[in-house]
N, C-alpha and C positions, 0 to 999 in steps of 0.2 A: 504494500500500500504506500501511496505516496504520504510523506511524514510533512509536516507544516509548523511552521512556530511562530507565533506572535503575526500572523499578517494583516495587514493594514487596512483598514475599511474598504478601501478604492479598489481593495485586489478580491474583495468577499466576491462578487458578482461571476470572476473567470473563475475562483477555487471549485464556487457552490456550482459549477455548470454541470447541468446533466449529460449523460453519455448517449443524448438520442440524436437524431435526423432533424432537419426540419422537415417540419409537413411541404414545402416545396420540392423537396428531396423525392417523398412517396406520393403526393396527391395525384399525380400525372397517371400512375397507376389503378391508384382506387378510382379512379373517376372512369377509365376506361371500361372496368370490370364493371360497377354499377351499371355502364350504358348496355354492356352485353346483359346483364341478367335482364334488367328492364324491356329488353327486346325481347331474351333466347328464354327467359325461367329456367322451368327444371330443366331444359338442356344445356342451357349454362352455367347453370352449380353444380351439374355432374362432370361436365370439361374441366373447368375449373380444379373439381375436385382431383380427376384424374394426374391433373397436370402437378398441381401443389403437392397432395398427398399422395400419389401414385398409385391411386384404384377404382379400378371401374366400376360404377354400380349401377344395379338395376334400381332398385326403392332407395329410396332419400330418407325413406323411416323407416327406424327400429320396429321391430314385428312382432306383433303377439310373441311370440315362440321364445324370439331372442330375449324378453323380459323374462320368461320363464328359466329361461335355462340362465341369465345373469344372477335371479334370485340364487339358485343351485351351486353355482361359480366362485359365490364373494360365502367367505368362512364364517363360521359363528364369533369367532375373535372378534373381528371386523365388523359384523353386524351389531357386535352388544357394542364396540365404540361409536360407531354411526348414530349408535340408541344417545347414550351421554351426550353428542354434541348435538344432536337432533333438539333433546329436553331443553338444551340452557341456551339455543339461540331460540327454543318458541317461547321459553318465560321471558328471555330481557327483550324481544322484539313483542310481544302481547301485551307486555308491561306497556309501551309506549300508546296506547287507545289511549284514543283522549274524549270526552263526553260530549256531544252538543255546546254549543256557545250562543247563549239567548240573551241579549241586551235591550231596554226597551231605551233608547237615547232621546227618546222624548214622551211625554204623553200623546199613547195612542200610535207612535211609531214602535213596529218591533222588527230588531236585526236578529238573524241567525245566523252560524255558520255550520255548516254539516259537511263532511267527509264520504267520496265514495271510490269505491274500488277503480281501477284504470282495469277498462274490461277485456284488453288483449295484451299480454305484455311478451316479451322474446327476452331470454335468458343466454349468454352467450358463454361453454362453458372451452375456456383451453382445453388441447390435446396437447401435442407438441411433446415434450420429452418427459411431462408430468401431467397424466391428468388428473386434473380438481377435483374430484367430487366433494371436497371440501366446499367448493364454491357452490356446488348443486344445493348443499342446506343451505347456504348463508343467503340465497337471491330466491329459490322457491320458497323455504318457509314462511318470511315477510310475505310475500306473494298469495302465497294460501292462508294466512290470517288475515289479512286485506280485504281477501274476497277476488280476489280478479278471477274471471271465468276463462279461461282462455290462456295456459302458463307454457308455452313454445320452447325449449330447450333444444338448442344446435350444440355442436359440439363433432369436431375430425374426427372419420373412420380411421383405423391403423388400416396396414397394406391388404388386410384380410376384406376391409370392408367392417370390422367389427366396431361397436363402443366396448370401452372400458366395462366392462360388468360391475365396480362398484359406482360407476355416474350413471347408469341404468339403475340399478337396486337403490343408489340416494334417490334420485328423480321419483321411484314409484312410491318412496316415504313421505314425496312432500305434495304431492297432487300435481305431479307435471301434466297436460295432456298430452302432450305430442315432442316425441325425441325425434329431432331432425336431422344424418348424419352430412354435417358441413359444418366448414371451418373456417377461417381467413377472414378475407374481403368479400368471397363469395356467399358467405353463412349471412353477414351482416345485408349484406345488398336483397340477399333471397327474404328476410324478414324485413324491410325496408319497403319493398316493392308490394310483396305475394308472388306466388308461383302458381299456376295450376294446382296445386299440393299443399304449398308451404304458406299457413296465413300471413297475411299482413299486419304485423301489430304496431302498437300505439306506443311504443314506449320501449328500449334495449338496453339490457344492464349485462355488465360484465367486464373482464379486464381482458387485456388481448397485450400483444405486442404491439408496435407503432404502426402496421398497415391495420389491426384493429381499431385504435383508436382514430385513425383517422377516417377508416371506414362510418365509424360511429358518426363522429363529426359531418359530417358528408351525410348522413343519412337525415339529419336534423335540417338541411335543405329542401326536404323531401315532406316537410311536416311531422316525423318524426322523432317523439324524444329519446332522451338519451341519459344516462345515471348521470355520468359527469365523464370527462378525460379521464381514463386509467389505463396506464401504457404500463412500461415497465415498474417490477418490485424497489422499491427503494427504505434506506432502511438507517434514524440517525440516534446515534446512543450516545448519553452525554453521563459524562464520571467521573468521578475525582478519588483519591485515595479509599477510600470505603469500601468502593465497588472491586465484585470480584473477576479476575484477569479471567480467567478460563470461560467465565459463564456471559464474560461482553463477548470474548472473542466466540461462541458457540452462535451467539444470535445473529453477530456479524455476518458470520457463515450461512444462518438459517437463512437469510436472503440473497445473501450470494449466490448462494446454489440454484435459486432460481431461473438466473438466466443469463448469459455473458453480455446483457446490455442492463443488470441491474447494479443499482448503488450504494453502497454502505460506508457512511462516516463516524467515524469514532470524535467528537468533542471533548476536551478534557483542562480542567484546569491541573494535572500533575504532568509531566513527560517521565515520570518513574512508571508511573500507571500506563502511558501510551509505549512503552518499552515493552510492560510486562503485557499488553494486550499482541501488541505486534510478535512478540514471541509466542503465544499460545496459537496465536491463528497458524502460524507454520506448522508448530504440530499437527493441529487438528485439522488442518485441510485435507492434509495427506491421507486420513484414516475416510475421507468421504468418499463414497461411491461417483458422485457428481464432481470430482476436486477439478476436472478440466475445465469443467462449467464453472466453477466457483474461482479458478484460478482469474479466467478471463476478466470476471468482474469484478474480483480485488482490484486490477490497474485500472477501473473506473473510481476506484475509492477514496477515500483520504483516512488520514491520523491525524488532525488537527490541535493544537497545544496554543490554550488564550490565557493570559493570566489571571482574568477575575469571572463571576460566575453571571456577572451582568455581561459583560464582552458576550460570552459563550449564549445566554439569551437571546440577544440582540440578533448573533449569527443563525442562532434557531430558527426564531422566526422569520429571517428573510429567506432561511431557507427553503423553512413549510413541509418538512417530511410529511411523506406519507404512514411511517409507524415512526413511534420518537419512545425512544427507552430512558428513563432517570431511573440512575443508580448514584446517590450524592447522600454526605453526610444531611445536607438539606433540601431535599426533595419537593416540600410545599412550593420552594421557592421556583421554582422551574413549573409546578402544578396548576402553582396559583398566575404565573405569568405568561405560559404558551397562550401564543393567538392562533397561530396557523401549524394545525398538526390534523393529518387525520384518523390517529388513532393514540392512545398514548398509554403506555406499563410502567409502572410503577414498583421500583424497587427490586434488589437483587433477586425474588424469588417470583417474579412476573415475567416469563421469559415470552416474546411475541411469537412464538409457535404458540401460545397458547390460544390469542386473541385467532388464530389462525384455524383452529382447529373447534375449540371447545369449551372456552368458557363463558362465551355465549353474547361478545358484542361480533358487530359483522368487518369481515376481512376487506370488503370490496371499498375501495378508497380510492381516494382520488390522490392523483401525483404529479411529477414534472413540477410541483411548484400550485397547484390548482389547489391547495389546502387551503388559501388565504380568498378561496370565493364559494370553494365547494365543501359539502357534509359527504361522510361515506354512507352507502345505501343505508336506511333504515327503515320502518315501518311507511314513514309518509312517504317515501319515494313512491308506493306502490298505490299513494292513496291522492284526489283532487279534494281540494276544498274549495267548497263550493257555498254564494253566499245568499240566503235570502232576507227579504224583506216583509212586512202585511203594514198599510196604512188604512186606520179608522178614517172616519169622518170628520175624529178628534184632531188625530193624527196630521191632516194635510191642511187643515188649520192654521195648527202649529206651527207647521215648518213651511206653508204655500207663498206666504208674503219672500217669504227669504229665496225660495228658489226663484220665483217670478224676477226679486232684483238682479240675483246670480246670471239665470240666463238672459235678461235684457242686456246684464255689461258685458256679456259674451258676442250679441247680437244673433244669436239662435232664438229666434222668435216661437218655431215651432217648440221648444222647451218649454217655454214661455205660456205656451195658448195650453200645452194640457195639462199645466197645472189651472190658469186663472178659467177653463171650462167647468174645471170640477169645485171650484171655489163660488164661484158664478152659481151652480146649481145648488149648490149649499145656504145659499142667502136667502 
């Protein structure tokens, strides 16, 4: 990792740079591919697919059968952990219902606000050299407490044409309706549009690589929403003497391994402590099955050394990780002060595989720096709030002289006339 000491405010902006493309880099691509699905449909997500992933398929969906036999495939091991993380992201994402909101702001006016499900939504889940079905609880559970009728999960066949048998067996725990096998630009475009096959939906969560997110991006032209930006894993732990070497540098790794364009910073007010981290990581690289993959994305990294624990703040938040670790004799202090972080563990025995797997907030976050505008998926991502109104006879009384001046100094006359109609009929 690159080691750093004391640098100067003016240098923060090249240190903190991420290790991605710009989107003028890939867009010229995704935009092509969108114009073929839009044409070609299913015969352009299966090209596509052949091309990317290297197999040919007849169906785009998983089949009765192949549920059956994934149920059979994934171990009881594996099922009873699915069960654990299943429980703790439905209680902390259930928790978040929130009740009707009825205000009457005048006599005889009454506001509400009411919440309802987004009735088709697309779940976008990685293949690639890990597949998530981690991410299959974290984006369908919300989903299927919301209520949305309509839960679309795409996700890369491997060379056989197969899914993952545990992102089939997560998907049929959380009420998926439809497992779509595609991946890429082409998975995001085929739910963007519709296919013959593949619905149209209203709404796309999930994290992808950088032709994912741009894909995403690009589809929000289309009418289309979208969770937020989430490209690559990135990942910043801040520590000072207290914190322990082996279990920064473990978490360092946990993200690393995710993928040779992901990024992990070490922040520190000791360089004893950034010694003893940057020595454990050699160790323990070597013992990971992924260490190639994790190698590459160490030279994305930093070791960073500021002298006071305000500096180290300050860097934080312009930084904006997407997971932020505090391990500090004072931890409030960094608690009570992040702005921009999208998820945040606290303390030597809160390790971010945990937020990742099973203690029940959701993993899917926003990155690149998008902390400081975006929330990571939650309950309301999946839900509209929507507002109503009832006016009495009291009511437009009340409030009819006011509006009537409103829209006169506006010069919207028709505002105007149907209030002073119903005011007129009142006398």
């Amino acid at each position: 990792m690159n080691k750093i000491i004391n640098p100067a405010k003016s240098e923060w902006s090249q240190i903190l740079q991420r290790p991605t493309q710009t989107i003028a880099d890939i867009e010229e691509t995704v935009t092509a591919i969108f114009d073929d699905i839009k044409r070609n449909g299913n015969d352009g997500v299966k090209r596509y697919t052949s091309i990317f992933d290297g197999v040919e398929l007849d169906d785009l969906f998983v089949s009765e059968e192949e549920i059956k036999e994934a149920e059979n495939q994934v171990s009881e091991e594996l099922k009873k952990a699915i069960e654990v993380s299943k429980n703790n992201i439905y209680k902390f994402h259930a928790a978040q219902k929130t009740e009707k909101v009825l205000v009457e702001t005048t006599a005889g006016v009454e506001c509400w606000q009411e919440k309802r499900p987004i009735q088709k939504v697309g779940l976008y889940i990685p293949g690639g050299t890990a597949p998530l079905f981690s991410s299959v609880l974290m984006l369908a559970i919300p989903a299927q407490i919301a209520g949305c009728k309509e839960i679309v999960l795409s996700t890369p066949p491997n060379k056989q044409g197969k899914i993952n048998p545990a992102i089939i067996y997560a998907a049929q725990q959380c009420g998926v309706t439809k497992i779509v096998k595609a991946g890429g630009i082409q998975a995001i475009a085929g739910l963007t549009f519709g296919t013959e096959t593949i619905p149209q939906v209203y709404k796309i969560f999930g994290p992808g690589n950088q032709f994912v997110t741009v894909a995403k991006q690009l589809a929000t032209k289309y009418g289309v929403a979208i969770d937020m930006p989430a490209g690559p894993s990135e990942l910043l732990v801040v520590a000072d003497d207290t914190a322990n070497a082996s279990f920064v540098a473990s978490d360092l790794l946990s993200q690393a391994e995710h993928g040779t364009d992901s990024q992990v910073i070490l922040v520190s007010t000791s360089k004893e402590k950034l010694n003893e981290v940057e020595k454990e990581l050699e160790i323990q690289i070597e013992e990971l099955s992924r260490k190639k993959i994790a190698k590459k994305a160490i030279k994305n990294s930093k070791l960073i050394f500021v002298e006071t624990k305000e500096v180290a703040l300050e860097m934080i938040n312009e930084y904006g990780p997407e997971h932020f670790i505090v391990c500090t004799a004072n931890d409030n202090f960094y608690v009570e002060g992040i702005e921009n972080a999208g998820s945040v563990f606290i303390g030597n025995y809160t390790p971010e595989s945990a937020g990742d797997y099973a203690s029940g907030t959701n993993h899917t976050l926003p990155t690149n720096g998008y902390t400081k505008a975006y929330s990571g998926v939650n309950l309301d991502s999946f839900l509209k709030a929507i507002s109503f109104q009832k006016i009495s006879e009291e009511g437009i009384k009340n409030i009819g002289n006011a509006i009537e001046i409103l829209a006169g100094a506006e010069g919207l006359d028709a505002h105007k006339n149907a209030v002073t109609l119903r005011l007129n009929k009142l006398k």
